[in-house]
C-alpha positions in Angstrom: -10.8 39.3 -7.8 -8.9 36.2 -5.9 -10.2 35.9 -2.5 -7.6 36.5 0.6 -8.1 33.7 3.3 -6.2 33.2 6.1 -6.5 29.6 7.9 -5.2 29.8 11.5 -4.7 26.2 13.7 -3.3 26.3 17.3 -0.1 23.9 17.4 -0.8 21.4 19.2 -3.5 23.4 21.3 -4.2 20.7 24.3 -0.5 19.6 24.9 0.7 23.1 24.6 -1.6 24.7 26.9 -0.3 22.0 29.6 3.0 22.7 28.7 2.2 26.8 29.2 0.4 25.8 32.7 2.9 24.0 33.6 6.7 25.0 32.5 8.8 22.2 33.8 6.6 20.1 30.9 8.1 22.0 28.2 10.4 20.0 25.4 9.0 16.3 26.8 6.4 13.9 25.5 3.3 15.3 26.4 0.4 13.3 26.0 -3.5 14.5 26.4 -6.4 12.3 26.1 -8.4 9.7 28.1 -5.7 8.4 30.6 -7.5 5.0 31.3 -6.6 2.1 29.3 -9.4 2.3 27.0 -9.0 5.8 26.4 -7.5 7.5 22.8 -5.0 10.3 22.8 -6.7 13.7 22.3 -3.7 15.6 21.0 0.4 15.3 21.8 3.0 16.9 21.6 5.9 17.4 18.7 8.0 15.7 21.1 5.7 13.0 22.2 5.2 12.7 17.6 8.8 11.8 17.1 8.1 8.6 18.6 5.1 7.8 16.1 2.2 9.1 18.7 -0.5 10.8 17.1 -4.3 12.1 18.1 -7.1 9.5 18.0 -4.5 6.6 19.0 -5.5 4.2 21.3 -3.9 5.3 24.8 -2.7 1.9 25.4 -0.5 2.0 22.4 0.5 5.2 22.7 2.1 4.0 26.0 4.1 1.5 24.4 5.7 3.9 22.0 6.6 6.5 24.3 6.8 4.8 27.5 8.5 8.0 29.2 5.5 10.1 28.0 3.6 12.5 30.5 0.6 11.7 29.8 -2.7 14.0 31.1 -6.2 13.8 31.6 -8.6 16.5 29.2 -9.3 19.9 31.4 -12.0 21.2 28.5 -12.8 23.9 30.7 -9.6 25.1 30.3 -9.1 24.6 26.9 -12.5 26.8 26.3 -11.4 29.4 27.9 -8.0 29.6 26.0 -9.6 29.1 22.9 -12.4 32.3 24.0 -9.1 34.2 24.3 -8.0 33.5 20.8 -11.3 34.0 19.1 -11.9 37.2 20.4 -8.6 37.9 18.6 -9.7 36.7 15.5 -13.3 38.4 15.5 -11.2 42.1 16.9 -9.9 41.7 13.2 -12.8 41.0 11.1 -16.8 39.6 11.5 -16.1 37.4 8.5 -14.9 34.2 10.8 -15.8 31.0 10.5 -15.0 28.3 13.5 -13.9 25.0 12.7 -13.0 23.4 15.9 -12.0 25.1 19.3 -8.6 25.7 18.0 -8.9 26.2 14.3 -10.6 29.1 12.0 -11.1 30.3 8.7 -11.2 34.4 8.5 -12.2 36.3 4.6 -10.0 39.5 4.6 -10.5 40.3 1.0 -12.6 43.7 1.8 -9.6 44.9 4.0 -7.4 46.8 2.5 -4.3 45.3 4.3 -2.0 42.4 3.5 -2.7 39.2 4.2 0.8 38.5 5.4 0.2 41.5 7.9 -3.0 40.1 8.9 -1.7 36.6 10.0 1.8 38.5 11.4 -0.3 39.9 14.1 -2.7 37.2 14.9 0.4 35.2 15.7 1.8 37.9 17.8 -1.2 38.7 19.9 -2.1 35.1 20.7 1.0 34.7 21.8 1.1 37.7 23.9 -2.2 36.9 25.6 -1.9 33.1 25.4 1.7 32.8 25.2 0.9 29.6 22.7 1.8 29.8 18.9 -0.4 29.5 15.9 0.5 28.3 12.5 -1.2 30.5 9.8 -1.9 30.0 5.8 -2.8 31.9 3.5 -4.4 31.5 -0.1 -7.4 32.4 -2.5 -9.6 29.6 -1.6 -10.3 27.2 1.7 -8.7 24.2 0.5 -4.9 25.9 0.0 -5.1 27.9 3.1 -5.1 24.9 5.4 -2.8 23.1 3.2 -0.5 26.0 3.6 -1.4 26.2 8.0 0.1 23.0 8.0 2.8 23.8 5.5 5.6 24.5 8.3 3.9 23.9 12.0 4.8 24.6 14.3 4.5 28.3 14.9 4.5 28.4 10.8 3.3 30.8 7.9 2.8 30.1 4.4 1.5 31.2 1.4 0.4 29.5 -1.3 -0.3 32.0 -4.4 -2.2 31.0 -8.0 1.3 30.8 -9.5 2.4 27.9 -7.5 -0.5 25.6 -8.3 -0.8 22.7 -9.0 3.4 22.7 -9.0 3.2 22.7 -5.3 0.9 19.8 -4.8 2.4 16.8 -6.5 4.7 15.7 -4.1 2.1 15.8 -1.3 0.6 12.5 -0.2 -3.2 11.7 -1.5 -4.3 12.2 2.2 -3.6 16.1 2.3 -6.9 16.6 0.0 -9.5 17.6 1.8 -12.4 15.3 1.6 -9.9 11.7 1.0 -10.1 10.1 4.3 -7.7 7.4 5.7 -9.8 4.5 3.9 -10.1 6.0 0.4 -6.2 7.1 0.7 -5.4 3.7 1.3 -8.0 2.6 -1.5 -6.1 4.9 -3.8 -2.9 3.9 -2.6 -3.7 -0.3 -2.9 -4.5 1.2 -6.6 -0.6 2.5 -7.1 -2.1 6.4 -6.5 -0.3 7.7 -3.8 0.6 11.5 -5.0 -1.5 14.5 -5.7 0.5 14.3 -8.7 -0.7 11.0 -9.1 -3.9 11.9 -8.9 -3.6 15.1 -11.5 -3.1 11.9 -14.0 -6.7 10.8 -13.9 -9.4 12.1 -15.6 -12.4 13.8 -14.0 -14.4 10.5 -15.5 -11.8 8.3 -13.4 -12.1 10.4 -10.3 -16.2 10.2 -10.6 -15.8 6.2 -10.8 -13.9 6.1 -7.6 -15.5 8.8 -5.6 -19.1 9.0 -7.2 -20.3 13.0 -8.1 -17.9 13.6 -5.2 -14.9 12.8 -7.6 -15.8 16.3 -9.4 -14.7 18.1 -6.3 -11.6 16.4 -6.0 -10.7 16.9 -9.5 -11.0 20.8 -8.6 -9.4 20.9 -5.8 -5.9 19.5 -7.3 -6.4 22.2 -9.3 -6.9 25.1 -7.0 -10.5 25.1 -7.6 -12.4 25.6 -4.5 -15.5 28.2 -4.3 -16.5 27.1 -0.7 -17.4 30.4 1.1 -16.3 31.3 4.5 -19.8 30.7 6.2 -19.5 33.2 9.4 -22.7 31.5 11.0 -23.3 28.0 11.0 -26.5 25.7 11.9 -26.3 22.5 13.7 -26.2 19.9 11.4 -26.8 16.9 14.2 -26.9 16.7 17.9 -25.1 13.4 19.2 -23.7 11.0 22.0 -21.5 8.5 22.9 -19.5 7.1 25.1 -16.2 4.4 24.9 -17.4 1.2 27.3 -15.5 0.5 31.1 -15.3 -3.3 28.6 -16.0 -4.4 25.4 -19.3 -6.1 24.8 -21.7 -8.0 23.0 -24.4 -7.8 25.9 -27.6 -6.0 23.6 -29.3 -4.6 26.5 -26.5 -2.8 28.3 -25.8 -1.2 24.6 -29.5 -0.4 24.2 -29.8 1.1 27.8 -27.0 3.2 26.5 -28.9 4.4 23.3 -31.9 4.8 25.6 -30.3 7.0 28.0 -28.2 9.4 25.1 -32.2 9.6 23.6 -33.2 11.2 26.7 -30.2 13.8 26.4 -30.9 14.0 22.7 -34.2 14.7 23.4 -33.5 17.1 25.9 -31.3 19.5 23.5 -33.9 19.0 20.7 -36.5 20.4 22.9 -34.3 23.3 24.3 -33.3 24.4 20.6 -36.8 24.2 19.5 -35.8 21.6 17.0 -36.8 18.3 14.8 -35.2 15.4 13.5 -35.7 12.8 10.7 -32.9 11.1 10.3 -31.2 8.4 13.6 -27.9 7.7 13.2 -26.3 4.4 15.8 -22.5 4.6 15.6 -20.6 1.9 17.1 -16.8 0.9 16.8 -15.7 -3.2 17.6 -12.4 -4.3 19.6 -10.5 -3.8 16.8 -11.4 -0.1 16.2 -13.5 -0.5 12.9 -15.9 2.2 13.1 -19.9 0.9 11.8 -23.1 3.4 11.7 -26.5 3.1 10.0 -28.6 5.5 9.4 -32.7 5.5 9.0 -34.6 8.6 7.8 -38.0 8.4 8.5 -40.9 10.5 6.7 -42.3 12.6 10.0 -40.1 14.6 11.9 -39.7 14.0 15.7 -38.2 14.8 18.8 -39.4 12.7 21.5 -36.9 9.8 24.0 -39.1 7.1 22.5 -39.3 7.8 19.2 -35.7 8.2 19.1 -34.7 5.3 20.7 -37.4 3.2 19.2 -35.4 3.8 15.8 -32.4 3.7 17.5 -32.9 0.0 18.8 -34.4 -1.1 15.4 -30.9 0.1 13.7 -29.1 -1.5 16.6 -30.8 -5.2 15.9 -30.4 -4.8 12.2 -26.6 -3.9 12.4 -26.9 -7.4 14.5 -23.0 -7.8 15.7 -21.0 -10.4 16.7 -17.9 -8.7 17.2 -17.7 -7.3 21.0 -18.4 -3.6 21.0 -15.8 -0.7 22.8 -18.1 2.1 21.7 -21.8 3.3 21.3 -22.7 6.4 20.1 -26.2 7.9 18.8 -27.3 11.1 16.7 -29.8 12.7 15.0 -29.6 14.7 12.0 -31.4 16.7 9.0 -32.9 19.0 11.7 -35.2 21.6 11.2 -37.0 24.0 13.4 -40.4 23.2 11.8 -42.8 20.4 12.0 -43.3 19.0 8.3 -46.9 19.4 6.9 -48.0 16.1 7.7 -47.6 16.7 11.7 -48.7 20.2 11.7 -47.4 22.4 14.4 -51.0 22.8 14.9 -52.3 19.7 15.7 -53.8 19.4 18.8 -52.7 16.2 19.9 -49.2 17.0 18.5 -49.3 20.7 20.9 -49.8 18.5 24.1 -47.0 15.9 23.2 -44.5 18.7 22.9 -45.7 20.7 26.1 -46.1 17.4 28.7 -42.4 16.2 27.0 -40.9 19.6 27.8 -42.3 19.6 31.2 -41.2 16.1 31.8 -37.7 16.4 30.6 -37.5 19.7 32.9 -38.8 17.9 36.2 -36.5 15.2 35.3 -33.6 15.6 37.8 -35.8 16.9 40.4 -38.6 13.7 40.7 -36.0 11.3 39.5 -36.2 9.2 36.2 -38.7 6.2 37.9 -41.0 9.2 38.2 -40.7 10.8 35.1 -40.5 7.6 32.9 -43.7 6.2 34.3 -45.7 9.8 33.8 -44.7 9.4 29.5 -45.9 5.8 29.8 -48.8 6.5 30.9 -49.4 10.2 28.7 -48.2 8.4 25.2 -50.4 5.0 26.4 -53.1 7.6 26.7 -52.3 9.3 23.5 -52.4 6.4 21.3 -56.0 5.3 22.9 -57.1 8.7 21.8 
């Protein structure tokens, strides 16, 4: 039996909830994001995309090609407590939701007995009776067609894409509407004369595994309406991150590095809160010129601690070893789990005190004041390695 999955995605969600806020906004260029000169635009509006403006855009160039834009600062507490609104419609129709970003879902209605069509009718009507905001809905037998189809008609749209119409339906679409081809391999496929999903239908699944590695199988699939990803209703955190765009771009290693040492201590903070471990530091920088760089090292024993993260983190940084001037840092860790490996054993005794005097650090932390608390895990980890 064909799954029945219905892919909802809020048009527009920040520009339109500024636009429901405030009427007098509604039918001119509105533009959401970091309202400084370094900042990037968030999300716009359809009238603010007729003149080329679209989300992660530098704000400073957005400015130039909508000059008579309204353009707004981020109110995220706002936007969460929309976005509660409309998940709690969602989950009133079925457990069997999965959240993809604060305005965008997946929901698995193949064990109700009930249309699909019906289904996404009244998820538009009731977000737009309690939000007053529209939603673009699609709806197919696998992941992949049901956003294609969300984005089919948007705004306020609804489409369905049925076995029937596949792959028909696809080959006029640009390379970029497959799911896992990103702006730089679309424009690698494109350089290569490969600009069509119908293009693409023309390769072999050999071809597609000599430009994409094992990934190329998925792609090959995909064209074809073959897509078994589940609908995963609960999902673990796959990394815990920070980062931050500079006041100016810089080359200047040790205000970067105080950065990666300060998003350590936050990093830290939420490993210790979740009960969690990491092996794998990830630095993420992006240049002037808006080339995004990371590097990634996994090392052998998981860990959790500000200086072990950072002392990573800084090695990465030297090795990545710039010359370009740097407009944003960023750190993460990844391949978490909440369980020491065997060779640190949740057991050991020197281990057990690490993780209880870094807890208790981290918690006094804003009351004693960093000085304080920095020179207590000087002196515990100087003690430590004595030992």
């Amino acid at each position: 039996m064909n799954r029945k999955i219905i892919h909802v995605d809020m048009d527009a969600f920040f520009a339109s909830v500024e636009q429901h806020d405030n009427p007098e906004l509604k039918g001119k260029p509105v533009i959401v994001g970091g309202i400084s000169g370094r900042g990037v635009v968030a999300t716009c509006s359809y009238e603010a995309r007729k003149y080329g403006v679209h989300s992660a855009m530098p704000m400073y160039k957005a400015r130039k090609l909508c000059p008579d834009g309204v353009f707004l600062p981020l109110r995220h507490s706002r936007y969460k407590e929309v976005s509660d609104r409309i998940f709690s419609i969602l989950y009133g129709i079925t457990d069997m939701v999965e959240p993809v970003s604060i305005d965008e879902a997946y929901l698995d209605v193949t064990g109700m007995n009930r249309d699909p069509v019906d289904i996404a009718r009244e998820i538009k009507q009731k977000v737009r009776e309690v939000t007053g905001l529209t939603v673009s809905a699609g709806i197919s037998y696998n992941k992949f067609l049901a956003k294609l189809a969300s984005d089919w008609n948007k705004p306020d749209g609804l489409m369905v894409i049925t076995e029937d119409m596949v792959p028909d339906i696809l080959r006029p679409l640009p390379v970029s509407k497959v799911y896992g081809i990103g702006e730089k391999s679309a424009k690698r496929l494109n350089d290569m004369g490969i600009k069509t999903i119908g293009d693409l239908l023309r390769l072999s699944q050999t071809q597609l595994q000599n430009i994409f590695g094992k990934y190329g199988i998925d792609i090959y699939n995909r064209i074809r309406g073959i897509d078994e990803r589940p609908v995963i209703v609960t999902r673990e955190a796959k990394s815990i991150g920070k980062e931050t765009t500079l006041a100016q771009d810089t080359t200047d290693m040790t205000l970067l590095c105080r950065y990666l040492k300060k998003f350590a201590g936050r990093i830290s903070e939420e490993l210790l809160k979740n009960e969690l471990f990491a092996r794998t530091v990830t630095v993420k920088v992006k240049t002037a010129d808006f080339i995004v760089h990371t590097k990634s090292k996994t090392v052998k024993d998981y860990i959790f601690s500000e200086e072990d993260i950072y002392k990573i983190a800084y090695g990465i940084m030297k090795e990545m070893n710039f010359k370009e001037k740097i407009r944003l840092i960023g750190l993460s860790v990844s391949n978490l789990s909440d369980k020491r490996c065997e060779q640190l054993s949740i057991f050991d005794e020197n281990f057990q005190r690490r993780l209880k005097i870094e807890r208790i650090l981290n918690s006094v932390n804003k009351k004693l004041g960093e000085g304080v608390v920095k020179t207590a895990k000087e002196e515990f980890y100087a003690n430590t390695k004595r030992k």
